[in-house]
ZAMARGU-4260 file (C-alpha; in steps of 0.2 Angstrom, whole numbers, plus 5000, padded with zeros to 4 digits):
<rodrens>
0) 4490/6019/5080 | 4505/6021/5093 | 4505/6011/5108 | 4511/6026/5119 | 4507/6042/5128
5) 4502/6060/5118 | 4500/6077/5128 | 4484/6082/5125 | 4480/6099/5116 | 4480/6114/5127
10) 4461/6116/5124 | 4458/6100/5136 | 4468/6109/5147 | 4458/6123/5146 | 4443/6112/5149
15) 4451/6103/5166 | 4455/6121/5173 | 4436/6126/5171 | 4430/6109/5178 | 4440/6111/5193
20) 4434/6127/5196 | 4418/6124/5192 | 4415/6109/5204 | 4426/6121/5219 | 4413/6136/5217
25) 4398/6122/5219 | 4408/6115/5235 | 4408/6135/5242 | 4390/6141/5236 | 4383/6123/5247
30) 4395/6126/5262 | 4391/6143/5264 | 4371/6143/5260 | 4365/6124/5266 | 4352/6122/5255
35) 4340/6111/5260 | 4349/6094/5249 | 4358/6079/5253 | 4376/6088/5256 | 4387/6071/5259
40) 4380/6067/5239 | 4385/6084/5236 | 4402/6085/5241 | 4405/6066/5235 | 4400/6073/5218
45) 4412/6090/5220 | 4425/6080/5226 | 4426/6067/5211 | 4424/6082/5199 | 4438/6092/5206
50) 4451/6076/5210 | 4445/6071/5192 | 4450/6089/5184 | 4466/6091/5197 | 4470/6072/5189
55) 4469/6079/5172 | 4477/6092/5173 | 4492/6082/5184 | 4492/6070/5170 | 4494/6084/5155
60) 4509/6092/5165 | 4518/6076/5167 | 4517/6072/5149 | 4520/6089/5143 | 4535/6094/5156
65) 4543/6077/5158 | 4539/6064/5146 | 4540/6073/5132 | 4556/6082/5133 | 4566/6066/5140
70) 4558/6059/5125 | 4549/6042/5136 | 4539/6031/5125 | 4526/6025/5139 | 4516/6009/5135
75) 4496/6017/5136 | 4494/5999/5146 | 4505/6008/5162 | 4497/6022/5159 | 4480/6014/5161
80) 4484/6002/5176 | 4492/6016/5186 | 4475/6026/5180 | 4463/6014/5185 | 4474/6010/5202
85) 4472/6031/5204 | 4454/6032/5202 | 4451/6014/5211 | 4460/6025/5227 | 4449/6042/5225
90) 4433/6031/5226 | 4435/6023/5240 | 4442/6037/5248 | 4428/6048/5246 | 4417/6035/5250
95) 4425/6031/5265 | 4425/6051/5270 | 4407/6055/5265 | 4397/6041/5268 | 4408/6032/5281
100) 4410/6017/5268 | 4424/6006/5271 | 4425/5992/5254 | 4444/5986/5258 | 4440/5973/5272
105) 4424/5969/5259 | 4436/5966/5245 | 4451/5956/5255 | 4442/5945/5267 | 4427/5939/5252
110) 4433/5920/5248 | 4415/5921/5239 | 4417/5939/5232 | 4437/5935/5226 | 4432/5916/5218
115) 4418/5926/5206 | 4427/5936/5201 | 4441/5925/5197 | 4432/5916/5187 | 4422/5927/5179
120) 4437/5936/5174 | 4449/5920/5171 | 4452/5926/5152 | 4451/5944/5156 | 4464/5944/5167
125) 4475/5931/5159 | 4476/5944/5141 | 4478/5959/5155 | 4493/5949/5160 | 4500/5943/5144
130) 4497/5963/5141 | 4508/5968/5153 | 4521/5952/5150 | 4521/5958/5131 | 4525/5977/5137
135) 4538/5973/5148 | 4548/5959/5137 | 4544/5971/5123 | 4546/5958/5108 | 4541/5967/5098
140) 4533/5985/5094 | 4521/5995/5084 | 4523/5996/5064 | 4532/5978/5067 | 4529/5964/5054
145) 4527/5948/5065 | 4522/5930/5060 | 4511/5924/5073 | 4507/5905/5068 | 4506/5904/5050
150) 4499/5921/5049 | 4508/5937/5045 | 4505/5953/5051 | 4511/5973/5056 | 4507/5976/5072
155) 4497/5994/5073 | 4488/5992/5094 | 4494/5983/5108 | 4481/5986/5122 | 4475/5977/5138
160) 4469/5962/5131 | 4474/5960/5114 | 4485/5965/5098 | 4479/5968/5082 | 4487/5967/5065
165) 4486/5972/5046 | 4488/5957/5037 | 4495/5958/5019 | 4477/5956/5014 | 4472/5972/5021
170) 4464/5962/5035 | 4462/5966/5054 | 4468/5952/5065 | 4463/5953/5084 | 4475/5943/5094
175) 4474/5940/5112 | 4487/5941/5122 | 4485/5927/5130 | 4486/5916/5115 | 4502/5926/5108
180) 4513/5921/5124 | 4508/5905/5122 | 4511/5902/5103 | 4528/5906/5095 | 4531/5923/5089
185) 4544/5927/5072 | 4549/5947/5073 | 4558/5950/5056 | 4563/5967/5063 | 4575/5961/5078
190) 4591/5961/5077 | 4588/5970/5062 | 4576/5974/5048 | 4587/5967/5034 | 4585/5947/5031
195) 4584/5935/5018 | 4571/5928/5006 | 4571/5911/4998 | 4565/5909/4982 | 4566/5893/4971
200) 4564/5888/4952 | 4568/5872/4943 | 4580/5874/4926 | 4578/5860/4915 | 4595/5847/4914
205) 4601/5851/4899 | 4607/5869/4906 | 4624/5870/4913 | 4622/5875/4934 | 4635/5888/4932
210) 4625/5898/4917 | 4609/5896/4927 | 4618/5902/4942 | 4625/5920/4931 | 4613/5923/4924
215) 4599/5922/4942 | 4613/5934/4950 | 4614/5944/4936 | 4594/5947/4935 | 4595/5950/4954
220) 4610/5962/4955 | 4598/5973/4941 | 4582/5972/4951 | 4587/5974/4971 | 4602/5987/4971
225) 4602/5990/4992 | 4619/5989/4999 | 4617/5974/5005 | 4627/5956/5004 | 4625/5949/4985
230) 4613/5936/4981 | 4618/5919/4983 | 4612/5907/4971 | 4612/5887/4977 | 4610/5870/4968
235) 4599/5862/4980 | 4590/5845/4975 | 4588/5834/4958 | 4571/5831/4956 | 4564/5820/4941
240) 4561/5832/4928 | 4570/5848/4934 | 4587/5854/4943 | 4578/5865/4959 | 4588/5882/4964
245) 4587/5891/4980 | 4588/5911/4976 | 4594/5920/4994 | 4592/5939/4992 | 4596/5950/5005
250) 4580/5963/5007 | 4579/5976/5022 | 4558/5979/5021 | 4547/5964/5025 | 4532/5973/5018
255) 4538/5972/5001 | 4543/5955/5003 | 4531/5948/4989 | 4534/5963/4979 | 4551/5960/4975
260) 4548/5941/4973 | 4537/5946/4960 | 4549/5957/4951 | 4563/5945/4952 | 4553/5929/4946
265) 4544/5940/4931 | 4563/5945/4924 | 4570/5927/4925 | 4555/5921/4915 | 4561/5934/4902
270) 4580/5931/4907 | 4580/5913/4906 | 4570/5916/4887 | 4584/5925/4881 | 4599/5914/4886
275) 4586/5899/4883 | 4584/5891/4897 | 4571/5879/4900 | 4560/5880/4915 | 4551/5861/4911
280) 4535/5856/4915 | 4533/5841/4928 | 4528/5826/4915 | 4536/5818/4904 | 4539/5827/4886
285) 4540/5818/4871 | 4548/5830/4856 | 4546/5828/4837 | 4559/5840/4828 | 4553/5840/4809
290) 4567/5849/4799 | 4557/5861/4793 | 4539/5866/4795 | 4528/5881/4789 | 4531/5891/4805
295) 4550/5888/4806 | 4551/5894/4788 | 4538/5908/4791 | 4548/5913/4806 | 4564/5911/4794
300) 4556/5922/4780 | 4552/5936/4793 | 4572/5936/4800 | 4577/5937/4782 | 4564/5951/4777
305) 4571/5963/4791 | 4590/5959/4787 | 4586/5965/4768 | 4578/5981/4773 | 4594/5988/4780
310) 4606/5995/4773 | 4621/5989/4781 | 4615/5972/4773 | 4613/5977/4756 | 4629/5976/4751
315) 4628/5957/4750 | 4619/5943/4739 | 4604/5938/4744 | 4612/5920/4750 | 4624/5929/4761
320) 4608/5940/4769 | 4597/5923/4773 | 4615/5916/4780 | 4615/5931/4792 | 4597/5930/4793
325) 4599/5911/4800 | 4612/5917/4815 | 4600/5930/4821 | 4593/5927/4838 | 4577/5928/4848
330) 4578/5937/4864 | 4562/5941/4874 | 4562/5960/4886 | 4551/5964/4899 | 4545/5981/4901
335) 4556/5994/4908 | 4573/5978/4908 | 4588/5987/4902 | 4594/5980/4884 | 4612/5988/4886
340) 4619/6001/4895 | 4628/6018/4890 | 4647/6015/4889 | 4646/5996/4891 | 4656/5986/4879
345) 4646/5975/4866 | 4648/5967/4849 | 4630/5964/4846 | 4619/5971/4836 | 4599/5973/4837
350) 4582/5975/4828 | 4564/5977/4833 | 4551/5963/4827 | 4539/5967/4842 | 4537/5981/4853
355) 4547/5997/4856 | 4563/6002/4865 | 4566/6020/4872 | 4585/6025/4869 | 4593/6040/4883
360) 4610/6049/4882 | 4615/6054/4900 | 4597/6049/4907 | 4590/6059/4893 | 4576/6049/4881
365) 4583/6056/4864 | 4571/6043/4852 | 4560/6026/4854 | 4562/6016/4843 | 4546/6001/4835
370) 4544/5986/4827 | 4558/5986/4813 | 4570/5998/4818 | 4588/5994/4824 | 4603/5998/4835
375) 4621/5993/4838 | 4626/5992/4822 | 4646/6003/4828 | 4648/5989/4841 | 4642/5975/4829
380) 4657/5981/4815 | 4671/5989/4828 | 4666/5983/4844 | 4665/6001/4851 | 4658/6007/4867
385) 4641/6010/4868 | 4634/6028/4866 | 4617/6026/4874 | 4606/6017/4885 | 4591/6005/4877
390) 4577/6000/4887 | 4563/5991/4883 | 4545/6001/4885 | 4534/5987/4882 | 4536/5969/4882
395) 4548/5968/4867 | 4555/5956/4854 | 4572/5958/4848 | 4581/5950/4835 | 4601/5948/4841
400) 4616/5945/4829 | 4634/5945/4836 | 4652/5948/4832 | 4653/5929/4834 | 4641/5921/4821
405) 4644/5939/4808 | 4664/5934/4809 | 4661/5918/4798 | 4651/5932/4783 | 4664/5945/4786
410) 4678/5934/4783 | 4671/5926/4767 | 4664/5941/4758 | 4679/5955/4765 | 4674/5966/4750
415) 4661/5972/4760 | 4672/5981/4772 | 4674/5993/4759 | 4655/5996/4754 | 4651/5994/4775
420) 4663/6008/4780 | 4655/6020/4767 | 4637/6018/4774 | 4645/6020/4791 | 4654/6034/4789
425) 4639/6044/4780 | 4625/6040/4792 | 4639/6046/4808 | 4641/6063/4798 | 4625/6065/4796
430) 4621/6061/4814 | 4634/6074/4818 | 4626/6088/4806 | 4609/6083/4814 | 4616/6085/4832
435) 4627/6100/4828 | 4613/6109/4819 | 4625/6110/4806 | 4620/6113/4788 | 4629/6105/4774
440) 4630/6121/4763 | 4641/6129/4777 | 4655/6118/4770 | 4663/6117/4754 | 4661/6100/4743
445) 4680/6099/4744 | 4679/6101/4762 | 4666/6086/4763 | 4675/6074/4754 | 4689/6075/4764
450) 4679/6074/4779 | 4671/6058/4773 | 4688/6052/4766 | 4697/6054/4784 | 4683/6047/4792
455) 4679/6032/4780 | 4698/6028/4781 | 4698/6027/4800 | 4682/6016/4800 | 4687/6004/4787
460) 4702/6002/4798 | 4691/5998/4815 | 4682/5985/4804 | 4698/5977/4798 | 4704/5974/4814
465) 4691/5973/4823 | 4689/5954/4814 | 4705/5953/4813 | 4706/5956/4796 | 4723/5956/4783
</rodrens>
């Protein structure tokens, strides 16, 4: 609801034009015939009908010709004071006319008449007041969020005797006025809408601050993109079993306050997962670290299981696959968190143990990939650009290796190159046939061999020096 001034429709105008007409033909037909009623009750009767439509009618114009065009918001409580003052003028006017009934000298000399009603109406008039203090100070306005005590609130009426808000519960708060100009009032939408919010999470100590700093920024910069100062991540206290971080992000909609918390504080649970960081528990913790146990070599035997179905990995003993399979990594997505990027630089390579991922070229979903499947194998062996965009679909687990741990396999089995390069460079022409709608039989076996030579010559050559190979 707006706290201002409408037109009416032109049917109430309509409807103000025949009551005014109405009430005046009344007026005539008993001046002219005196019928035999009380004709000072009569007229007192026509006369508030027809200063009642004439009001109307005055009032529509107004609002129609003036205020609207020059585009006025007028508070309804002015428009009601001056109202009621109007109509409180027309009554004891027509009193005073018809039935020689003067109330003025009643209402200014009566000590006894004024105290009653003083009392009586102590709070009434105090909200009246704060009514029209609130209108003309204007603190703050309809569709405002406000914190009013501990209680927050959009403002949606501000009338005679009190505001009401909606409450982030969905509840309606009546407030009167009298108590808000009393009590201290926090408008988030002056001098502008855009403010920050304060979050906080405790990082365990054994995390560097500066990691834990990227890697909040880095989660935040992905989920609030307004153009707005960057977050700013601060060390704020030591406490006994955590290192406490204040989060400041700039957000320009108060309402979606807890919304965007939500969002951020869900992605660092998965964020911090990844890069492992700790969010500890406040107790002491008291660790055993067994060397090996039946879920670590369980977990071990399901790494190793997915490096020997693919066939970039076949190429090596079986020691040299469980060596690979002991540098892959654990990294924990949330749905719809982006994996990488199209034409982002990487040297990592993935695959699914749990959930699914959805690929896009150029914002286009060209495959989703399940439980099992992999990805980045080009940036893995030549550091290339990446062609498409992963995102996760679902809540996904994804097994990571890198340019960093592979090095170490690469440099001591560098036959491998050679096999690698070959598998490579088949699954790309294939890729290409596939996506060129390009049938093998259009080109002659001499024709493919040199296209696989060329092409496996160039790729072997990325490998090489992409691990700086001799």
């Amino acid at each position: 609801m707006e706290d201002k001034i409408r037109p009416r429709h032109s049917s109430s105008l309509i409807y103000y034009v025949l009551l005014v007409l109405t009430a005046a033909a009344v007026g005539i037909y008993v001046f002219v015939k005196k019928p035999p009623i009380d004709i000072q009750v009569v007229n007192a009767v026509v006369y508030a009908f027809i200063f009642y439509g004439l009001f109307k009618i005055a009032d529509y114009f107004f609002n129609t010709l003036y205020i609207e065009k020059a585009k006025i918001a007028v508070p309804k409580l002015i428009h009601d004071i001056v109202t009621a003052i109007i109509y409180s003028v027309a009554l004891f006017a027509i009193l005073k006319i018809q039935f020689g009934i003067d109330l003025t000298p009643i209402i200014t000399t009566s000590a006894v008449f004024s105290m009653v009603i003083g009392l009586a109406l102590q709070d009434t008039l105090t909200n009246l007041i704060a009514g029209v203090v609130l209108h003309i100070e204007n603190p703050f306005r309809i569709n405002d969020w406000v914190r009013i005590k501990d209680t927050d609130g959009k403002v949606v009426e501000i009338n005679w005797r009190t505001t009401k808000l909606l409450t982030r519960e969905n509840d309606y708060l009546v407030i009167p006025n009298g108590n808000i100009i009393k009590d201290t009032i926090l408008s988030v939408n002056y001098p502008s809408t855009e403010q920050i919010m304060s979050l906080f999470v405790g990082v365990d100590y054994d995390t560097p601050p500066n990691k834990v700093k990227q890697v909040i920024e880095s989660v935040c910069l992905k989920t609030y993109t307004e153009k707005m100062p960057p977050p700013e991540v601060r060390l704020v206290k030591y406490n006994d079993s955590s290192i406490e971080y204040e989060i400041r992000v700039w957000i320009n909609d108060y309402g979606l306050k807890h919304h965007i918390a939500n969002i951020i504080m869900t992605k660092l649970w998965y964020a911090f997962k990844r890069e492992n960081i700790r969010i500890p528990f406040p107790i002491r913790d008291v660790y055993c670290h067994p060397v090996n146990t039946v879920d670590s070599n369980g977990e071990f035997e399901q790494k190793y299981s997915a490096i020997k179905r693919i066939e970039f990995f076949s190429v090596f003993t079986e020691d040299v696959q469980r060596e690979i399979a002991s540098l892959l990594a654990q990294k924990h997505y949330g749905r719809g968190e982006s994996i990488f990027e199209e034409g982002d630089e990487g040297d990592s390579f993935y695959v699914i143990r749990r959930g699914r991922v959805s690929v896009t070229v150029a914002g286009n979903e060209v495959a989703v990939l399940k439980r099992g499947d992999f990805f980045g194998e080009i940036s893995l062996f030549t550091g290339g650009i990446r062609t498409a965009s992963v995102t996760a679909k679902e809540d996904a687990l994804i097994l990571v290796l890198n340019k960093e741990g592979f090095s170490k396999v690469i440099m001591d089995n560098p036959s491998a190159v050679e096999s690698i390069s070959s598998i490579i460079t088949r699954r790309e022409i294939e890729n290409e046939q596939l996506a060129q709608k390009i049938s093998a039989q259009a080109l002659s076996e001499e024709q493919l061999n040199a296209q696989f030579a060329s092409k496996k010559s160039k790729m072997f050559n990325k490998i090489k020096a992409f691990f700086n190979l001799s």
